[in-house]
C-alpha positions in Angstrom: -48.8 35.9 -8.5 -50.4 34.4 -11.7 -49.1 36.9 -13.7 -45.7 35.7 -12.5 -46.0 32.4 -12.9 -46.8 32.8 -16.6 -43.7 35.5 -16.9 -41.6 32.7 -16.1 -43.3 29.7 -17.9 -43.2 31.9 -21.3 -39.0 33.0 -20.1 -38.4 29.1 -20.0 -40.3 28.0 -23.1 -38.7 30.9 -24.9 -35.6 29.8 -23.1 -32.9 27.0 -24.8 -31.6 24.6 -22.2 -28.4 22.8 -23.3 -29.8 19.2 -22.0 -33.2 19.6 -23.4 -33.7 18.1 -27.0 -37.3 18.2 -27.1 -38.6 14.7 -27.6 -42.2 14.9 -28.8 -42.7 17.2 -32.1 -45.4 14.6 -33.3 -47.2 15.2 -30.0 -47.4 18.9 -30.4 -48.8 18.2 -34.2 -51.1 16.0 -33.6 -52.2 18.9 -31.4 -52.0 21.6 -33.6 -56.2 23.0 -33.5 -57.0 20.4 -30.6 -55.2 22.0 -28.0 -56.5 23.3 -24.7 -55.3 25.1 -21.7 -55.0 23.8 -18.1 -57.6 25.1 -16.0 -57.2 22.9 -12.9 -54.8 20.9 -10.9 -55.6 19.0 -8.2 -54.0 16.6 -5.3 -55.2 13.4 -3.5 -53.2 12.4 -1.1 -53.0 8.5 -0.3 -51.3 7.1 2.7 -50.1 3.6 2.2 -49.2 1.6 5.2 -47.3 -1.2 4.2 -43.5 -1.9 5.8 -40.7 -2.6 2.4 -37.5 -3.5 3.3 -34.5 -2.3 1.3 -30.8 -2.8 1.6 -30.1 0.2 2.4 -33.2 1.3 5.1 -36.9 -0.2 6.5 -39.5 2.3 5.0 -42.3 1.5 7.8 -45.0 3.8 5.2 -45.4 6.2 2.3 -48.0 8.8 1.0 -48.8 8.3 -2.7 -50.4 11.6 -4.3 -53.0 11.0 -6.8 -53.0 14.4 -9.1 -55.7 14.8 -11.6 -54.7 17.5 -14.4 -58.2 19.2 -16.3 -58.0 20.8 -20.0 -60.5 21.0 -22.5 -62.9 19.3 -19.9 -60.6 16.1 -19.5 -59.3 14.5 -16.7 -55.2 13.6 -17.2 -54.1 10.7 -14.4 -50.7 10.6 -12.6 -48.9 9.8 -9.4 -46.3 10.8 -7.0 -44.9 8.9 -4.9 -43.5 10.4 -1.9 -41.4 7.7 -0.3 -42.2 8.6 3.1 -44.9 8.8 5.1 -46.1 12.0 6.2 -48.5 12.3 9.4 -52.2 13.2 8.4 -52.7 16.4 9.9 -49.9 17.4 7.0 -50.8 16.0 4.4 -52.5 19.1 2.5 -49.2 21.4 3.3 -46.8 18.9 2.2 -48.7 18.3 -1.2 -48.9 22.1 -1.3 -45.1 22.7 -0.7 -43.7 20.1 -3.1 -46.1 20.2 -6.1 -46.3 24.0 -5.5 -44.5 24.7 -9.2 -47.5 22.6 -10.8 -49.1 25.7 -10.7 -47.1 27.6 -13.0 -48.5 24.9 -15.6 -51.9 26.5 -15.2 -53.2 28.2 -18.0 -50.7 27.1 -20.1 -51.9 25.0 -23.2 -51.4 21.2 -22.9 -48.5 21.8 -25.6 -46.6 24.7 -23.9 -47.0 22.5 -20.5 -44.9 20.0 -21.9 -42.4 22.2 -23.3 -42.0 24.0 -20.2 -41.8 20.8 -18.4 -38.4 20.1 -21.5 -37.4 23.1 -20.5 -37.1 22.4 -16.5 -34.8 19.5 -16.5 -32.5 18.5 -15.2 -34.4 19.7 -11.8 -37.4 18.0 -9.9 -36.6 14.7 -12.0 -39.7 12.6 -10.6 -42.1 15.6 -10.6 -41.3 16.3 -13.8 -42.0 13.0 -14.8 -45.4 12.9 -12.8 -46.2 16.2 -14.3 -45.2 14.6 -17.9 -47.7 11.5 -17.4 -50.9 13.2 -16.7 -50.2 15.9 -19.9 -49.4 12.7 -22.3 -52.9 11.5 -20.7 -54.7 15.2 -22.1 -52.6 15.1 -25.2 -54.6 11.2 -25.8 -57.3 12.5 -24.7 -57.7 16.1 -26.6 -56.6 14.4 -29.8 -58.7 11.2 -29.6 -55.3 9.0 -29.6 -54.1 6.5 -27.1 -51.1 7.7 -25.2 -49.2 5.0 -26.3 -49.5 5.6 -29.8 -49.1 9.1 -30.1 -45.3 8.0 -28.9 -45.1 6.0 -31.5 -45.5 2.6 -29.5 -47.0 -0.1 -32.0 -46.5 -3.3 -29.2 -49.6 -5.2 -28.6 -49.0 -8.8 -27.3 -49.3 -8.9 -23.7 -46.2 -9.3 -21.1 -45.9 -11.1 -17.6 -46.1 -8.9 -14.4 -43.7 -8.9 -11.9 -44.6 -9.7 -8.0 -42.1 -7.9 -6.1 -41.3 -9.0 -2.5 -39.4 -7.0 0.2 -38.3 -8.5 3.6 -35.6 -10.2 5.0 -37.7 -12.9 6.5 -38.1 -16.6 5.0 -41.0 -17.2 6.3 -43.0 -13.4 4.9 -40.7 -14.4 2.4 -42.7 -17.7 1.6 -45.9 -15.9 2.7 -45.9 -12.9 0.2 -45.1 -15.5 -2.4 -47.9 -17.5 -1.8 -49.8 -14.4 -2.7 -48.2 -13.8 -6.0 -49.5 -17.4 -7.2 -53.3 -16.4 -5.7 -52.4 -13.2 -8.1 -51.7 -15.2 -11.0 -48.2 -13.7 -11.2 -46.1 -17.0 -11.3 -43.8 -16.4 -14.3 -41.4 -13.5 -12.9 -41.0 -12.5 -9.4 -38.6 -10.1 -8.0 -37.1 -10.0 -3.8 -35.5 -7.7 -2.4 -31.8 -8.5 -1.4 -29.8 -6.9 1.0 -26.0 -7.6 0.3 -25.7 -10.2 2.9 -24.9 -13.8 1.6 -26.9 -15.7 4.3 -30.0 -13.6 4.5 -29.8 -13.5 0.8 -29.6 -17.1 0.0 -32.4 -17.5 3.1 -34.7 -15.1 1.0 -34.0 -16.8 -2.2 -34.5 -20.2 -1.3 -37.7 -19.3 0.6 -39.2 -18.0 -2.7 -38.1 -20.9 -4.6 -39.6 -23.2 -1.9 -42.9 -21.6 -2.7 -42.8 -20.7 -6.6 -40.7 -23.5 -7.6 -38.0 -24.2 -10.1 -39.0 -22.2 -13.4 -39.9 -18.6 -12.0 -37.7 -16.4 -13.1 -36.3 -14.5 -10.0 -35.0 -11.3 -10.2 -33.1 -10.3 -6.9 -32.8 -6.2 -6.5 -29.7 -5.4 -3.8 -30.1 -2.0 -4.5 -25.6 -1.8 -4.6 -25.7 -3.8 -1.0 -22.2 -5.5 -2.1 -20.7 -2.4 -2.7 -22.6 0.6 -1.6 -19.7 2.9 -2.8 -18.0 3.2 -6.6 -13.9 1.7 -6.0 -11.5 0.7 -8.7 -11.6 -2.2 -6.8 -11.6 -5.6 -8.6 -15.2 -7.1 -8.7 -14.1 -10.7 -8.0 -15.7 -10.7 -4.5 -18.7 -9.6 -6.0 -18.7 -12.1 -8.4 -18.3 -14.9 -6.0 -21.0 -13.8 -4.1 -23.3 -13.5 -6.9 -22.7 -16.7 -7.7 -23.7 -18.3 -4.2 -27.1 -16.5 -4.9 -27.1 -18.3 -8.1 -26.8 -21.5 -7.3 -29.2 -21.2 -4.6 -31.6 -20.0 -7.5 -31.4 -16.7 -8.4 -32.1 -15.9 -12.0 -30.7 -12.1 -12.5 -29.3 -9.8 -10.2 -30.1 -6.2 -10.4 -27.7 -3.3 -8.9 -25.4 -5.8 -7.0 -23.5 -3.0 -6.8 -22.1 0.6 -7.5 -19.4 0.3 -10.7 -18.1 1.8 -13.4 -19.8 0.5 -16.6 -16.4 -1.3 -17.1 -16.8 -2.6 -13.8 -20.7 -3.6 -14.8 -19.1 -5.4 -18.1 -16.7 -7.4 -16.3 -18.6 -8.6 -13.9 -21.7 -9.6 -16.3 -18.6 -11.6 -18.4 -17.4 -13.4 -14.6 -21.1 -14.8 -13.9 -21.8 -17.0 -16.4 -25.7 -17.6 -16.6 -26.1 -15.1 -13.9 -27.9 -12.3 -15.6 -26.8 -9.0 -14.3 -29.5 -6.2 -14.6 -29.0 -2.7 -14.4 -31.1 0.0 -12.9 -29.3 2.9 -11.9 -26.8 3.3 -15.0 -30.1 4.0 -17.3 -31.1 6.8 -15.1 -32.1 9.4 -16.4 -33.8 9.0 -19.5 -31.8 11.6 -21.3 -28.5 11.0 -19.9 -28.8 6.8 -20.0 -26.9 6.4 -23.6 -23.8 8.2 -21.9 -24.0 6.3 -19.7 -25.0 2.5 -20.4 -23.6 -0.5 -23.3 -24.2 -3.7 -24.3 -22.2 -5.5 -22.0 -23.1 -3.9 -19.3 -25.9 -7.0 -18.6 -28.7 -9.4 -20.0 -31.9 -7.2 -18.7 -32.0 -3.3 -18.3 -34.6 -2.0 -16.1 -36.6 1.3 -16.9 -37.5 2.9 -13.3 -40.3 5.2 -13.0 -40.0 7.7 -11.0 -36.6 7.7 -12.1 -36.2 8.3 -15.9 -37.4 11.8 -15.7 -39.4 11.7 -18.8 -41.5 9.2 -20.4 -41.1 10.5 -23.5 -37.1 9.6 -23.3 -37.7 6.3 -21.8 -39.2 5.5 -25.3 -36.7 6.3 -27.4 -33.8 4.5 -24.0 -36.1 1.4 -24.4 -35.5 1.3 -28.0 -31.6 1.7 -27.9 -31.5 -1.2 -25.4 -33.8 -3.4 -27.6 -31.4 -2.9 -30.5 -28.5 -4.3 -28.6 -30.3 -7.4 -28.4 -31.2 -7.2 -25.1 -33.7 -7.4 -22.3 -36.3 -4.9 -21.5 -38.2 -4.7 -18.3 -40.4 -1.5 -16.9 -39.7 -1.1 -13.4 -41.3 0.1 -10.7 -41.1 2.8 -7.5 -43.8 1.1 -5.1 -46.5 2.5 -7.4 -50.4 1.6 -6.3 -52.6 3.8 -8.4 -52.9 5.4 -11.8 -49.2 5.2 -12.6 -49.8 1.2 -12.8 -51.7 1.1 -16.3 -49.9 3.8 -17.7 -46.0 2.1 -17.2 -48.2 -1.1 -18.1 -49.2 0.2 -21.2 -46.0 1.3 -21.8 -44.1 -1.8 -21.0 -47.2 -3.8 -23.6 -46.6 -1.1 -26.1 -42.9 -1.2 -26.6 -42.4 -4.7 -26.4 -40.9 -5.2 -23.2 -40.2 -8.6 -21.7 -41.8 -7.8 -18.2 -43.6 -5.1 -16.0 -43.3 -4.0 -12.6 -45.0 -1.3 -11.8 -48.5 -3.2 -11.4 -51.4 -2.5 -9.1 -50.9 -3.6 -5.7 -54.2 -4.0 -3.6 -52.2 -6.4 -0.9 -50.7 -2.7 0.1 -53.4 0.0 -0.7 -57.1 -0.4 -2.2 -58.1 2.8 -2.7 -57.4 3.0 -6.5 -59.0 -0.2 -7.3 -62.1 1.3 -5.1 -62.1 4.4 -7.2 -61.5 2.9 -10.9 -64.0 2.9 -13.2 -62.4 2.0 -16.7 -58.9 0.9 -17.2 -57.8 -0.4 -20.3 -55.7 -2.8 -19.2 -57.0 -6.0 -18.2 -55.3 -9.6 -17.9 -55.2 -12.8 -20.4 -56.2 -16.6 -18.1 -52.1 -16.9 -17.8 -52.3 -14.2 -16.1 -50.4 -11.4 -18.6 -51.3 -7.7 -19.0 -52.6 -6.7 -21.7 -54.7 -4.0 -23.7 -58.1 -5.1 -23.5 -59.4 -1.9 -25.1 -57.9 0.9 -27.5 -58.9 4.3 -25.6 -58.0 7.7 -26.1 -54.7 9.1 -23.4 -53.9 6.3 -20.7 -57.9 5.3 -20.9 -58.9 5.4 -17.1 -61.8 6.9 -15.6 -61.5 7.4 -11.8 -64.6 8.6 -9.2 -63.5 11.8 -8.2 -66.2 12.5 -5.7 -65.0 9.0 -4.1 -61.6 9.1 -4.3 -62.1 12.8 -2.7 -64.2 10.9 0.1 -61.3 8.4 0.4 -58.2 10.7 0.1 -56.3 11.7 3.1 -56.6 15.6 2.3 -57.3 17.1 -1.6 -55.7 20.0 -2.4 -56.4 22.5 -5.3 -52.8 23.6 -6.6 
């Protein structure tokens, strides 16, 4: 079966997809008589049992899968979010049925991992992505080099994190918001909206009440006031939008589906509204098809989403050069994803982050850390506190085996 799996990883690096202009040459040089091969994949799975509210369902749980890739006798960090919960007697065959193709990565070389992982697209978007993350974190590592700036990120100065809230309730609403100020995360918040103009403004006002007037509050409706493309006009929409406004809303992101015509129009019948968009810039390699200018104010960078984090780089600078907002997302992320999008968000100069640890909902990676480079300034920003080599963290592994739900050896 090995023998296989190699048969086919050296068919698709030897392959040419017509989608996949290879985005990290520098990488691979920088590489060039540091290399090593992966000897070792492995899985931690980590259920999270926290309820999030979306416009569009109630997710009542969700398994997180820690997976730790070994070359050259270091560790590379990623995560996986599964979006679901999965029930614990489970766990171990679900983590060995959907990260099963990890192990056709084995003995490859850190190098040929990522351009098999090129290669693959456009299928398994977010596992190619997870994959991605944790072979940037070798290629750091192997070569000495923070992740960051073998991409060719220079950013230092720290940016706000976002404290994102997701019910329907005023008074969790108020509650959950309350917590973002114990968490020092006062400057941006983000609420989840749910294309209903009552229980929107109700949410809104709630986290106003709490916050105050010069938060900057991001609603995400997740297209809740149009859950299907139409040629329909967009006035409706725009009214709407501006109800949420003047009850406090700072930007709107994915009001709803649209052409990008659609998106244009609507940013120009809002005024100081700023419209954000998320879907559009997904993924990574299709986003300048796909997005302009006009489009909005803000453009968000999902994880889980772009496909590559590579191509988000080189996405985060197009939008920059328009002039406009940058912020890194998030996809409910709790563990070693968080410094990595972090230091990603610092390093290219983005106006806010997301994707930001999140011990309100699980503990188990802030039980298990043992380094991280990121720390916080007293305003409460992330920043860099110290340069290390890949995405810098150093985990417990017997611990977080102690801790995980099931660990699995792909």
């Amino acid at each position: 079966m090995r023998i296989i799996h190699h048969l086919l990883a050296t068919c698709l690096l030897l392959g040419s997809s017509a989608w996949a202009k290879d985005p990290l040459p520098d990488i691979y040089k920088a590489l060039e008589g540091k290399d090593a091969r992966i000897d070792s994949i492995t899985a931690y799975a980590i259920p999270v049992d926290a309820e999030r509210r979306f416009s569009y369902r109630v997710q009542k749980g969700r398994l997180h899968v820690f997976v730790r890739f070994s070359a050259g006798g270091h560790s590379g960090w990623t995560e996986l979010n599964a979006t679901k919960a999965i029930p614990d007697g489970q766990l171990a065959a679900y983590m060995s049925k959907q990260l099963k193709w990890y192990s056709e990565l084995k003995g490859l070389t850190v190098t040929d991992g990522l351009k098999y992982l090129v290669n693959r697209r456009p299928k398994n978007r977010k596992e190619l992505e997870v994959a991605e993350m944790a072979l940037l974190d070798l290629a750091g590592r192997l070569t000495g080099i923070p992740t960051i700036e073998l991409l060719g990120l220079k950013g230092k100065e720290p940016v706000p994190g976002v404290f994102c809230i997701l019910s329907d309730d005023p008074a969790q609403v108020e509650k959950m918001a309350k917590l973002a100020v114990e968490q020092r995360l006062t400057t941006h918040t983000k609420v989840k909206l749910f294309g209903k103009e009552t229980t929107d403004i109700a949410v809104i006002q709630a986290a106003r009440k709490v916050l105050g007037p010069d938060v900057y509050l991001v609603g995400d409706v997740n297209g809740g006031y149009r859950p299907e493309e139409t040629e329909e006009d967009i006035q409706p929409i725009a009214v709407a939008l501006l109800k949420l406004h003047g009850a406090g809303l700072s930007a709107c992101e994915d009001p709803a589906k649209m052409s990008a015509d659609q998106w244009v129009a609507l940013q120009d019948a809002v005024g100081a509204l700023d419209i954000l968009p998320d879907v559009p810039v997904r993924p990574a390699w299709d986003a300048p098809k796909q997005i302009k200018p006009g489009m909005g104010r803000v453009f968000n960078m999902h994880p889980a989403c772009m496909g590559s984090v590579a191509e988000t780089v080189s996405v985060g600078r197009l939008i920059q050069s328009w002039d406009r907002k940058l912020m890194v997302g998030d996809s409910s992320l709790v563990g070693p994803a968080c410094p990595a999008w972090t230091q990603m968000a610092i390093g290219l100069g983005a106006d806010w982050v997301e994707a930001i640890e999140k011990p309100q909902e699980n503990d188990v990676f802030m039980r298990v850390l043992k380094r991280n480079p990121v720390g916080r300034t007293k305003d409460g920003r992330f920043t860099i506190k110290e340069s290390l080599p890949g995405w810098g963290l150093e985990l417990d592994q017997a611990k977080l085996g102690e801790l995980a739900g099931a660990v699995v050896e792909l």
